[in-house]
BALOBA-1460 file (C-alpha; in Angstrom, 3 decimals):
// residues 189
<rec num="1" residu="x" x="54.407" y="-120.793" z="-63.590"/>
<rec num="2" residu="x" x="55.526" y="-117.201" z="-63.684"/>
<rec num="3" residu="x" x="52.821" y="-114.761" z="-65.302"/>
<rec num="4" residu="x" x="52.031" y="-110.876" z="-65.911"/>
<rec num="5" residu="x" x="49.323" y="-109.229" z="-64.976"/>
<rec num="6" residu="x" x="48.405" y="-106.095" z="-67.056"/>
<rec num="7" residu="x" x="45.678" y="-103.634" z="-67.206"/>
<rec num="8" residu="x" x="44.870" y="-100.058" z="-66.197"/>
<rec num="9" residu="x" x="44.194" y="-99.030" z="-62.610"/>
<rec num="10" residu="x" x="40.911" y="-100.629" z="-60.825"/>
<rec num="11" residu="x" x="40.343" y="-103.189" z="-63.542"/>
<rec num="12" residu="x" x="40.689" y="-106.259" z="-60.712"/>
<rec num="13" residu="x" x="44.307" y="-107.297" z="-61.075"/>
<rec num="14" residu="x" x="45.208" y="-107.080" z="-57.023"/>
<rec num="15" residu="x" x="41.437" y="-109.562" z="-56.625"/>
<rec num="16" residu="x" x="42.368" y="-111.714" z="-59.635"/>
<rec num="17" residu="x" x="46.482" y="-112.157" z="-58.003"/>
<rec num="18" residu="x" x="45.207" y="-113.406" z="-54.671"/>
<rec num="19" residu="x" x="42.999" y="-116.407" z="-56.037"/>
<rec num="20" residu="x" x="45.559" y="-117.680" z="-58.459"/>
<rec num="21" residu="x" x="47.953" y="-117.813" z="-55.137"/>
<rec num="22" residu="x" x="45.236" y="-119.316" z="-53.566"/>
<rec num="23" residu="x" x="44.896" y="-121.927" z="-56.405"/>
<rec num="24" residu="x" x="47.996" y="-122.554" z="-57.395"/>
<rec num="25" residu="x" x="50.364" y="-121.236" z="-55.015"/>
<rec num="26" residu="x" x="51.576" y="-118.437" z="-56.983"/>
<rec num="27" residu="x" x="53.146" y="-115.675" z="-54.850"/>
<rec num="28" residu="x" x="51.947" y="-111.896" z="-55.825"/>
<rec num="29" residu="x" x="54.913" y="-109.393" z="-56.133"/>
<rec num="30" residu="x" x="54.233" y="-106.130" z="-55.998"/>
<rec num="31" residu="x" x="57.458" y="-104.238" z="-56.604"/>
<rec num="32" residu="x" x="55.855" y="-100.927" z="-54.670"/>
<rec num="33" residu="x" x="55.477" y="-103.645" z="-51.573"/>
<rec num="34" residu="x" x="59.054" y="-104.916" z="-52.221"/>
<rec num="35" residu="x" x="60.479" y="-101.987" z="-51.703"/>
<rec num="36" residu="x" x="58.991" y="-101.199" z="-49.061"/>
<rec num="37" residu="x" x="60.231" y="-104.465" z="-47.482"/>
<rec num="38" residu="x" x="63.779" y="-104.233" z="-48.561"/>
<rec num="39" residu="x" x="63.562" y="-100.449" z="-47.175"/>
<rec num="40" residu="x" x="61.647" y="-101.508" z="-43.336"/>
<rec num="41" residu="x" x="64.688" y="-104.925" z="-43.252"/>
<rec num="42" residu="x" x="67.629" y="-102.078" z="-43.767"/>
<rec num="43" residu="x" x="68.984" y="-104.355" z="-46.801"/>
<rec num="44" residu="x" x="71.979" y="-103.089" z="-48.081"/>
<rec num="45" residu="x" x="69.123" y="-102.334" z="-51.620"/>
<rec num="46" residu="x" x="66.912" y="-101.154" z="-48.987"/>
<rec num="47" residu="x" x="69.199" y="-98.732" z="-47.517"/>
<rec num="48" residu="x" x="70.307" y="-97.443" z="-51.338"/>
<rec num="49" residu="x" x="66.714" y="-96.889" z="-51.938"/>
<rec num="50" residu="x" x="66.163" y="-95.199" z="-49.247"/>
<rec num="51" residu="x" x="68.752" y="-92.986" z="-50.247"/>
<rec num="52" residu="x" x="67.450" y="-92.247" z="-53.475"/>
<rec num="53" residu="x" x="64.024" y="-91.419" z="-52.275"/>
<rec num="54" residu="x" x="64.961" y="-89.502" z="-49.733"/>
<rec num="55" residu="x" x="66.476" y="-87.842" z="-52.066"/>
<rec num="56" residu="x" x="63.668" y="-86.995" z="-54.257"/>
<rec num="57" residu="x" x="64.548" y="-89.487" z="-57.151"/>
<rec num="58" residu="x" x="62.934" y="-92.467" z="-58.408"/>
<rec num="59" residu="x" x="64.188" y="-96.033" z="-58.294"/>
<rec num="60" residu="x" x="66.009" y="-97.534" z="-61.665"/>
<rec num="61" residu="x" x="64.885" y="-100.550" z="-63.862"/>
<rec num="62" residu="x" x="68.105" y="-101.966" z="-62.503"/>
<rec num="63" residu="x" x="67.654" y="-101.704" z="-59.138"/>
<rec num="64" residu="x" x="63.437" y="-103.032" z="-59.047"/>
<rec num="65" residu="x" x="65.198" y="-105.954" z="-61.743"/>
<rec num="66" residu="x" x="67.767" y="-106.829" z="-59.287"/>
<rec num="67" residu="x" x="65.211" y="-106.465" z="-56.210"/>
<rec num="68" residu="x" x="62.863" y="-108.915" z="-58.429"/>
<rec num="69" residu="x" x="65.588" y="-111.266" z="-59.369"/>
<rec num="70" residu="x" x="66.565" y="-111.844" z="-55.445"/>
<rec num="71" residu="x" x="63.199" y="-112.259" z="-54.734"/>
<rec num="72" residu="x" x="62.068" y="-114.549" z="-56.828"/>
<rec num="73" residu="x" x="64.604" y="-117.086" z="-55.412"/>
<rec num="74" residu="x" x="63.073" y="-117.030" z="-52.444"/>
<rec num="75" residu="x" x="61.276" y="-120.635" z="-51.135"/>
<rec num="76" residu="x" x="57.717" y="-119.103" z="-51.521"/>
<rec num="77" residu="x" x="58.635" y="-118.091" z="-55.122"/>
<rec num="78" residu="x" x="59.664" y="-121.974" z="-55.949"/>
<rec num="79" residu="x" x="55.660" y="-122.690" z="-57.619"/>
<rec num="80" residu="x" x="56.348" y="-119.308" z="-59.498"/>
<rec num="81" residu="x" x="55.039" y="-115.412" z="-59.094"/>
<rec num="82" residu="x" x="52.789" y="-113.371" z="-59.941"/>
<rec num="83" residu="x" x="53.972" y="-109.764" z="-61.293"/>
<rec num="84" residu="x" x="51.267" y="-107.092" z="-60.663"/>
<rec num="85" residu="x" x="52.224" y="-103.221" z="-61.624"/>
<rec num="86" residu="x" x="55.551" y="-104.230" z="-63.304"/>
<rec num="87" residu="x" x="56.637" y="-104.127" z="-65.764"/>
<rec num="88" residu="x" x="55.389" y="-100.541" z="-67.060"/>
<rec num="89" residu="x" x="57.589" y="-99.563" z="-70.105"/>
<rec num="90" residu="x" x="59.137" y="-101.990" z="-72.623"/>
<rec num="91" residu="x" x="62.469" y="-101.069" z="-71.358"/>
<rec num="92" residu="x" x="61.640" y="-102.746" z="-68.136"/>
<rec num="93" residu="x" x="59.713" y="-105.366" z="-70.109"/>
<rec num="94" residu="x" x="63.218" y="-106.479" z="-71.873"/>
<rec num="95" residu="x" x="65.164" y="-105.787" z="-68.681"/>
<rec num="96" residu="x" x="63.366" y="-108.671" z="-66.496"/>
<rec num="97" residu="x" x="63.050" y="-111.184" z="-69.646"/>
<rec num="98" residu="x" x="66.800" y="-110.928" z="-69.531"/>
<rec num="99" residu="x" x="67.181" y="-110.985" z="-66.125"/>
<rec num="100" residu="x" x="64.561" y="-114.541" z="-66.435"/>
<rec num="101" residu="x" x="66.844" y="-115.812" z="-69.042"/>
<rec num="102" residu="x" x="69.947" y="-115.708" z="-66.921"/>
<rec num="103" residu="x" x="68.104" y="-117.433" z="-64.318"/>
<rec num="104" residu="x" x="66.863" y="-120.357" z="-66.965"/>
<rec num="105" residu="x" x="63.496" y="-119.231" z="-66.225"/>
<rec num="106" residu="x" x="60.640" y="-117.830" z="-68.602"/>
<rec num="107" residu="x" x="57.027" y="-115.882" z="-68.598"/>
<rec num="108" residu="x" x="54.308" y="-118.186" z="-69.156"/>
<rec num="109" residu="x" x="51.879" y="-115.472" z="-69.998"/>
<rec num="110" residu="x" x="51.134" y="-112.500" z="-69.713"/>
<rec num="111" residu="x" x="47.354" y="-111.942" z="-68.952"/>
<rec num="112" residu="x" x="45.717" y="-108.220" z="-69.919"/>
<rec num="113" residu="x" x="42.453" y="-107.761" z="-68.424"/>
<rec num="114" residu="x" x="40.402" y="-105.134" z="-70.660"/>
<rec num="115" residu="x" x="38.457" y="-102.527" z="-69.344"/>
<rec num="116" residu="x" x="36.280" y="-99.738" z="-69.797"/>
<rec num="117" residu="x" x="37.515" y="-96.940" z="-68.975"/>
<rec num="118" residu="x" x="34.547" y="-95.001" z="-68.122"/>
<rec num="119" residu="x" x="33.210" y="-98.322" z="-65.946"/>
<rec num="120" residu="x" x="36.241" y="-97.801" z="-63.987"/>
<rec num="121" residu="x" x="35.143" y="-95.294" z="-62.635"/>
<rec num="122" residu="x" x="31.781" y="-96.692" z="-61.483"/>
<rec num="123" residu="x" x="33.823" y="-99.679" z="-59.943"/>
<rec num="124" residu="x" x="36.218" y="-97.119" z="-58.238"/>
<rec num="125" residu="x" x="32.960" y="-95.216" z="-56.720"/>
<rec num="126" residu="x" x="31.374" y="-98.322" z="-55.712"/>
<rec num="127" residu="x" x="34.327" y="-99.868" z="-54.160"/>
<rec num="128" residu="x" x="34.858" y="-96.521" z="-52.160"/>
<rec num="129" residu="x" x="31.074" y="-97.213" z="-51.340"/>
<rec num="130" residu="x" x="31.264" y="-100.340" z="-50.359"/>
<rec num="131" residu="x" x="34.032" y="-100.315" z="-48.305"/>
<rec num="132" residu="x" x="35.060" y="-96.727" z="-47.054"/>
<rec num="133" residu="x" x="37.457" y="-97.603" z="-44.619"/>
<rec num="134" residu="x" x="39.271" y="-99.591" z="-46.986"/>
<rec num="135" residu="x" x="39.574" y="-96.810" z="-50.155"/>
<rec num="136" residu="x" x="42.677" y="-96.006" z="-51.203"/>
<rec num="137" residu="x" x="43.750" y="-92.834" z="-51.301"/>
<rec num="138" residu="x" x="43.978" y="-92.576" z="-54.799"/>
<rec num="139" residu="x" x="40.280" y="-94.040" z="-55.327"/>
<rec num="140" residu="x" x="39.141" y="-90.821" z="-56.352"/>
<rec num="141" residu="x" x="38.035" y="-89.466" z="-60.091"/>
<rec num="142" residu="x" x="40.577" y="-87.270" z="-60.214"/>
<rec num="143" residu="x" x="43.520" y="-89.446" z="-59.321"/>
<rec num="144" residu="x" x="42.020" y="-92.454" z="-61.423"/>
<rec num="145" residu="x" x="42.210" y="-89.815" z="-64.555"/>
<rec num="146" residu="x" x="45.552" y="-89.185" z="-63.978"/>
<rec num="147" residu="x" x="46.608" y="-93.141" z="-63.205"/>
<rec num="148" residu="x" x="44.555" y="-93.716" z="-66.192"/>
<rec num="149" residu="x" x="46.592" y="-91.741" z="-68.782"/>
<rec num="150" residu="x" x="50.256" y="-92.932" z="-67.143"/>
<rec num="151" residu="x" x="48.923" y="-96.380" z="-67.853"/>
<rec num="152" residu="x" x="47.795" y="-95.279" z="-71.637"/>
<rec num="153" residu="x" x="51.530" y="-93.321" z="-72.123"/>
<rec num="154" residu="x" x="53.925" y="-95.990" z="-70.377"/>
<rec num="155" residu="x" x="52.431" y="-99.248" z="-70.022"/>
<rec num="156" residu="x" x="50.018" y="-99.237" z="-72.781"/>
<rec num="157" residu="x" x="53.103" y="-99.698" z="-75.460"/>
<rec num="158" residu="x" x="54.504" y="-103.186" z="-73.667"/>
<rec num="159" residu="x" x="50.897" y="-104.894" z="-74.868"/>
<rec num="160" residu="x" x="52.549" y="-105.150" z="-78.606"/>
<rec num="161" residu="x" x="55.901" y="-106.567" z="-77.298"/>
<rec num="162" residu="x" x="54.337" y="-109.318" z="-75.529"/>
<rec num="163" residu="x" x="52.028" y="-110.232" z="-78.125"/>
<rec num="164" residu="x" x="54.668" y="-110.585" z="-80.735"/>
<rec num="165" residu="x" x="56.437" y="-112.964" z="-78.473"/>
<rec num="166" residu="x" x="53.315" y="-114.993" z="-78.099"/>
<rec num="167" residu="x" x="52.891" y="-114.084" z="-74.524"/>
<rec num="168" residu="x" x="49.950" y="-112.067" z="-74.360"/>
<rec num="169" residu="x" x="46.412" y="-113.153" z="-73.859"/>
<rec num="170" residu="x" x="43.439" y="-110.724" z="-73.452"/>
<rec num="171" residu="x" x="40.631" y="-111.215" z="-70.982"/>
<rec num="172" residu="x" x="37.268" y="-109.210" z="-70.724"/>
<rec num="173" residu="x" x="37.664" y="-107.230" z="-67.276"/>
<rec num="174" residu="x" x="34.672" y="-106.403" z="-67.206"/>
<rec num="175" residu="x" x="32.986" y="-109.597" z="-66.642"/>
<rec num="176" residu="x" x="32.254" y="-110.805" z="-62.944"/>
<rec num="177" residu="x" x="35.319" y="-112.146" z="-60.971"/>
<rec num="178" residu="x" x="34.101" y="-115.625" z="-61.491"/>
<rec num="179" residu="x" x="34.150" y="-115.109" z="-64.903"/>
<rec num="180" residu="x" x="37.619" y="-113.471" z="-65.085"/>
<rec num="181" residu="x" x="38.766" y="-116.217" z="-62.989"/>
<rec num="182" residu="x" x="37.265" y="-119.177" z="-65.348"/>
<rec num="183" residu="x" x="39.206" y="-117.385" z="-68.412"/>
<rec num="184" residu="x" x="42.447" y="-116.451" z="-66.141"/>
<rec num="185" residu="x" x="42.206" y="-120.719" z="-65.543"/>
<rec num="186" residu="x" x="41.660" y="-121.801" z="-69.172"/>
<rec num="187" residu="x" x="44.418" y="-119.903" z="-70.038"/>
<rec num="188" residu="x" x="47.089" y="-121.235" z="-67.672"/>
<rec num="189" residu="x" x="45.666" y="-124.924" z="-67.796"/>
């Protein structure tokens, strides 16, 4: 089973990833995480995105795509994965549904969890309250503002590409985890 998860910063996708590969033995891939891997293991993709960052530019669509197609052949990939934070523009959205057709695989869904905005906030503060050795450095108002409207500009537009291919399915965020689990279950059962 190979889903999406989608939604704007703080609305619970990182919680909601780990029980589903609890459950069902779904690995998470992060591509920010993957790169980082490919880049710490001196790849020969790690080393040419090194490169590029070190030289102040940003990764391609082709290179993530290719560092998500070698990935997901690895063993703990063979149940399926879990994409969190990609894909962000619908660009990248067609890039990896090709790249998923040449492997004779598919998306089984892709799951948005809906927020409100302004109750992100009050999540972010009481995470950050919580927990403060574990806050992100971008748990802040500010940064979540900012996060907030990249989400609205790039990944926003990919929710109407997915739902005309039947893909998408919307879940209230802001319900409890439990809750957000139960529907996350219903939908992939």
């Amino acid at each position: 089973m190979n889903i999406i998860l989608l939604g704007p910063p703080g609305a619970g996708k990182g919680t909601q990833a780990k029980i589903l590969e609890e459950e069902r033995g779904l690995k998470q891939l992060s591509t920010g995480d993957m790169l980082r891997a490919e880049i710490a293991a001196e790849t020969p993709l790690g080393v040419e995105v090194r490169q590029i960052m070190d030289a102040g530019g940003l990764v391609s669509d082709d290179i993530v795509i290719r560092m998500i197609a070698t990935r997901i052949d690895h063993p703990d990939c063979a149940r399926g994965f879990i994409l969190d934070g990609f894909p962000r523009t619908v660009p990248q959205a067609q890039a990896l549904d090709n790249m998923l057709a040449q492997k004779n695989k598919n998306l089984d869904a892709v799951i948005q969890l809906v927020v409100d905005e302004a109750a992100l906030l009050v999540r972010v503060q009481k995470r950050a309250a919580e927990n403060p050795n574990a806050v992100r450095g971008d748990d802040n108002e500010d940064a979540l503002k900012k996060r907030l409207d990249v989400y609205r500009a790039q990944t926003a537009p990919i929710l109407p590409y997915y739902e005309s291919k039947n893909l998408l399915k919307k879940i209230d965020g802001m319900a409890s985890v439990e809750a957000v689990t139960e529907s996350i279950r219903e939908i992939l059962d």
